[in-house]
C-alpha positions in Angstrom: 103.5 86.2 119.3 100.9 89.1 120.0 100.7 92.0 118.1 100.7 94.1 120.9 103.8 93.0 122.0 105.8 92.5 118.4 109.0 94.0 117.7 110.2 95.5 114.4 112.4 92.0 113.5 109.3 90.5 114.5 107.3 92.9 111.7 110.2 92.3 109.3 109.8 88.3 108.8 105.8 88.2 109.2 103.9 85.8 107.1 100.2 86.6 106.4 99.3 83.5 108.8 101.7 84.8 111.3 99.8 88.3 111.2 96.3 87.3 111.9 97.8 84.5 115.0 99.1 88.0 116.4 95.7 89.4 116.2 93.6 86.9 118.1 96.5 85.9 120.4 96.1 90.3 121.2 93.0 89.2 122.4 91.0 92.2 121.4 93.7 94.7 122.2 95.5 95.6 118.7 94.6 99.0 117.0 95.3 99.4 113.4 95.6 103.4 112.5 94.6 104.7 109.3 96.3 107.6 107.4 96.1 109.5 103.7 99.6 109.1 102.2 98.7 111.8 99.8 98.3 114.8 102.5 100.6 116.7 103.9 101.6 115.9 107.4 100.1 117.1 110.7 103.7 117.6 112.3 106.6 119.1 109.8 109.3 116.6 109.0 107.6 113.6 110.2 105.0 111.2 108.3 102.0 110.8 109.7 102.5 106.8 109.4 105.6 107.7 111.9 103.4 109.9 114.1 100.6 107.4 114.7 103.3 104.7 115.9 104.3 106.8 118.0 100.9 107.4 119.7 100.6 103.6 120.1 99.1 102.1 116.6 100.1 98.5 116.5 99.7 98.5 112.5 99.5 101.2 110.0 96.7 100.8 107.0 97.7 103.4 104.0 94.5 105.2 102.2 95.1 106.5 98.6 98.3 104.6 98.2 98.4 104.2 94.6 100.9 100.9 93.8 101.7 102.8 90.4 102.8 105.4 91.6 103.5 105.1 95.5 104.3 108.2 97.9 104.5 108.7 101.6 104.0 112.3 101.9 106.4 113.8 104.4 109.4 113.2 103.2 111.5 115.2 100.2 110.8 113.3 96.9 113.5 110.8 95.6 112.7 112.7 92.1 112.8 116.3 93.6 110.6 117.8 90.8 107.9 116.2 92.2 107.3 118.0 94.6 105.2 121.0 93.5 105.8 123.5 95.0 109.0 122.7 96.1 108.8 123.0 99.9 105.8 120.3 99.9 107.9 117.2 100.3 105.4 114.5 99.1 107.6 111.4 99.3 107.1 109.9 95.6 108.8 107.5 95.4 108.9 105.7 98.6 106.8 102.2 99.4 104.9 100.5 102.2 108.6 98.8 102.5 109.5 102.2 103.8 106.8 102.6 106.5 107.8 99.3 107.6 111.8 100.3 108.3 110.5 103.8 110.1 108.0 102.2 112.3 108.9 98.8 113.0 104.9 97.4 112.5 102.9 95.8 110.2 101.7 97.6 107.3 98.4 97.6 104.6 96.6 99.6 102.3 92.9 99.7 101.4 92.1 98.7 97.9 88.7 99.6 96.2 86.2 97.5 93.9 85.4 100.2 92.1 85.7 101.9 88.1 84.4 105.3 89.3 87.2 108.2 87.8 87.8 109.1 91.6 89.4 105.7 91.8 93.0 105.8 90.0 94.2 102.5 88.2 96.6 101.9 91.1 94.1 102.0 93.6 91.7 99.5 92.6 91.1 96.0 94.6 92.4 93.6 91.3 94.8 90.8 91.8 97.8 92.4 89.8 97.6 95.7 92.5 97.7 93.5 95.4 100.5 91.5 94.1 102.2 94.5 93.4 101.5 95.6 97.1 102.8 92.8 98.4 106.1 93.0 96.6 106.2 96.8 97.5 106.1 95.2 101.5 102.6 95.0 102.2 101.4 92.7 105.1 97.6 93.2 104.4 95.4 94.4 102.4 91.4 96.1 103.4 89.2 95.7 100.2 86.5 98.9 101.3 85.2 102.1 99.7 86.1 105.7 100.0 83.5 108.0 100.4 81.3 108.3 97.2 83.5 106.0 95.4 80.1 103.6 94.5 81.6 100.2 96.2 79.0 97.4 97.5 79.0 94.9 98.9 79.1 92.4 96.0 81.8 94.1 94.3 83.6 93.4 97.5 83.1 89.9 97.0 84.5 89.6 93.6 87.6 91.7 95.0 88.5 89.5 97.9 87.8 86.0 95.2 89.8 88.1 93.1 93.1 88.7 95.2 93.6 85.7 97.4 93.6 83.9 93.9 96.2 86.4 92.7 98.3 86.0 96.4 97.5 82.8 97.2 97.5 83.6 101.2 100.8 86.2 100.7 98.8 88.5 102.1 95.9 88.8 105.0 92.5 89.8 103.6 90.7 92.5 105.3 87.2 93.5 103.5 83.6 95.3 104.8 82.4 98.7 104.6 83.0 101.4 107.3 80.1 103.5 105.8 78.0 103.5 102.8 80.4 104.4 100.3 78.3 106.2 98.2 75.6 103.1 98.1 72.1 104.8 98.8 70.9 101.3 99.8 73.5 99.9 102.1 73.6 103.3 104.3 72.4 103.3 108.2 72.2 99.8 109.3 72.5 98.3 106.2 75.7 98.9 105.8 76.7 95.4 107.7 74.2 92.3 108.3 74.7 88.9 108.5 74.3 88.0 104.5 77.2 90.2 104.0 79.3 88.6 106.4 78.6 85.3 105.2 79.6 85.8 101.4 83.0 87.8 102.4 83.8 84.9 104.3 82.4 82.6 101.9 84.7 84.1 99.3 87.9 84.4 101.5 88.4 87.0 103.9 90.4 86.5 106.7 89.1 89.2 108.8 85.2 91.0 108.2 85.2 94.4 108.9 82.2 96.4 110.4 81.7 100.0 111.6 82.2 100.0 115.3 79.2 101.0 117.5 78.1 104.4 116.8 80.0 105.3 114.1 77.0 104.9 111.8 73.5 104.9 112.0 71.7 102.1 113.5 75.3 100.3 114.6 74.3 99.2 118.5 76.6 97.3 121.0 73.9 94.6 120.2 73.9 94.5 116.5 77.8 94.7 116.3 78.0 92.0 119.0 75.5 89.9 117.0 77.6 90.6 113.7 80.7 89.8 115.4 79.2 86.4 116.7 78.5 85.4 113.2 82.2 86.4 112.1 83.6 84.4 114.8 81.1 81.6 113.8 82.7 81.3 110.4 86.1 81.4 111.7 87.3 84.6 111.1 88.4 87.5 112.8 86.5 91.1 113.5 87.7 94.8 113.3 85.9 97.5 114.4 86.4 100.4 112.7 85.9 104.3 113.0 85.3 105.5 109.6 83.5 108.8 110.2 85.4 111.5 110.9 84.6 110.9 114.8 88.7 110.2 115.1 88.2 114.4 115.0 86.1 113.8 118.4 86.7 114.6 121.8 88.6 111.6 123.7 85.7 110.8 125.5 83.8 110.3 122.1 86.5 107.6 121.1 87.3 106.2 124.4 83.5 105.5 124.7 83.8 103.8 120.7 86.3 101.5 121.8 85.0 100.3 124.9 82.3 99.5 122.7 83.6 97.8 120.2 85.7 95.9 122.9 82.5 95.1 124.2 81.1 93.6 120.9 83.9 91.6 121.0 86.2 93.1 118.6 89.9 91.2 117.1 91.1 94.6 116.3 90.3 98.0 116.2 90.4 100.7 113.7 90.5 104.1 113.6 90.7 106.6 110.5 92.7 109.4 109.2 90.4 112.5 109.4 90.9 114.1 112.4 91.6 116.9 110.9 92.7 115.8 107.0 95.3 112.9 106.6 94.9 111.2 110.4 93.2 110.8 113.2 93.8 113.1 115.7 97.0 112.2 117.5 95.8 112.5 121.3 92.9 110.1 120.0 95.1 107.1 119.0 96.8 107.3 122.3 93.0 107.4 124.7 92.2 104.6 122.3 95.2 102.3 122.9 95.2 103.2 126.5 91.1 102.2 126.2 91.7 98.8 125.0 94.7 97.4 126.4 96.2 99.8 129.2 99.1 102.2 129.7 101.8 99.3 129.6 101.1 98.2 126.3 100.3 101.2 125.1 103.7 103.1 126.4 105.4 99.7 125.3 104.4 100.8 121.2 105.2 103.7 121.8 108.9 103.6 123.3 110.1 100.6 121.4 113.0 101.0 119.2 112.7 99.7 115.9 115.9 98.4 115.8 114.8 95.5 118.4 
């Protein structure tokens, strides 16, 4: 089964093991899109989740999804008092279970290693949250930093040790930095090298993360391809990811990115949520997806009911 090609009973039964088969056997073709569950969405009376499966994502990763207190925002509420003022429907109450039944793909959420005030209890990369994601309908989860949230690369570590005890392979690990973080000393090309690739899969990762070719200083087709060789040589998987507002560029911008990253010899793609605020631009997704695996998968995502 490729993830390109998956179907939303597919989605609905998916093991962790089953999820990263779907990956490699998608041959460097899957695109995971990125959106803030906590801002309002780009189009009215439609989540943003919903509106980058429709463009073509092949999974949906959720940023600030707090497992204490989940919302989708988009939709009314199920306690209407909650949303303040009343015409912003901020969907508390509704999971990553949710996303799932409306789009019919796989669904994450990034967790972060850090104790920084930005950071809410909920959102933290411990073993109790990611069990809690799980049961909330979770297929993965990416252990990274925010901006200015102060995560590195060893706190990392100790996050993905951490949660596949707590899981105990319930859930795919995702874990790398798409930017510095906040870390003074692990910006430009320090952000990935081969020492940090070798302790996240050293401590359990099942895919290693790494910003995709110019998406951060430094980050060449050659030093992402070299990266990537070292992932591969450990046995794990690669995803390139766009991390840096340049899902806000001009389709060339990305569709350049992802021929690059294709190039390095990326497992699966990634791109962000600040096109504007919340997601990547929507036109964006699409010239990506049609970048790395063609108009007939692409238009495939996009038209598929999720009732197959």
């Amino acid at each position: 089964m490729r993830l390109i090609e998956m179907t939303a009973s597919d989605a609905d039964t998916l093991t962790a093991d089953q999820f990263l088969e779907s990956i490699a056997a998608s041959e460097g073709r899957a695109l995971i899109a990125e959106v803030v569950v906590t801002a309002p969405p780009l189009i009215d009376k439609v989540t943003n989740p919903e509106l980058t499966r429709a463009f073509g994502a092949d999974a949906i990763l959720l940023n600030y999804y707090d497992v204490n207190r989940p919302n989708i925002a988009g939709v009314p509420s199920r306690e209407p008092d909650l949303d303040v003022p009343p015409h912003v429907a901020m969907g508390y109450g509704y999971t990553i279970r949710d996303v799932r039944n409306w789009t019919g793909v796989p669904v994450g959420l990034n967790l972060e290693p850090s104790d920084l005030p930005v950071v809410s209890a909920g959102r933290r990369a411990t073993g109790d949250n990611a069990q809690k994601a799980w049961e909330q309908g979770a297929n993965f989860v990416v252990i990274t930093g925010n901006p200015a949230t102060g995560v590195d690369n060893r706190r990392i570590v100790q996050a993905i040790r951490d949660i596949k005890e707590a899981t105990q392979g319930r859930l795919a690990i995702i874990a790398g930095k798409m930017h510095a973080a906040g870390i003074q000393s692990e910006t430009a090309d320090a952000v990935s090298n081969h020492e940090m690739v070798q302790s996240f899969a050293d401590a359990g990762a099942d895919v290693i993360l790494l910003p995709a070719p110019g998406t951060v200083p430094g980050m060449t087709v050659e030093k992402a391809q070299s990266l990537i060789a070292r992932i591969k040589g450990c046995g794990k998987l690669a995803m390139t990811t766009i991390g840096t507002s340049q899902e806000g560029a001009d389709e060339a911008t990305v569709k350049q990115i992802a021929l690059y990253a294709k190039m390095a010899g990326a497992d699966l793609h990634h791109i962000g949520d600040a096109g504007f605020f919340g997601v990547a631009v929507p036109e964006n997704i699409l010239a990506y997806a049609v970048a790395v695996k063609g108009r007939r998968h692409t238009y495939r995502k996009m038209a598929l009911s999720i009732k197959r």
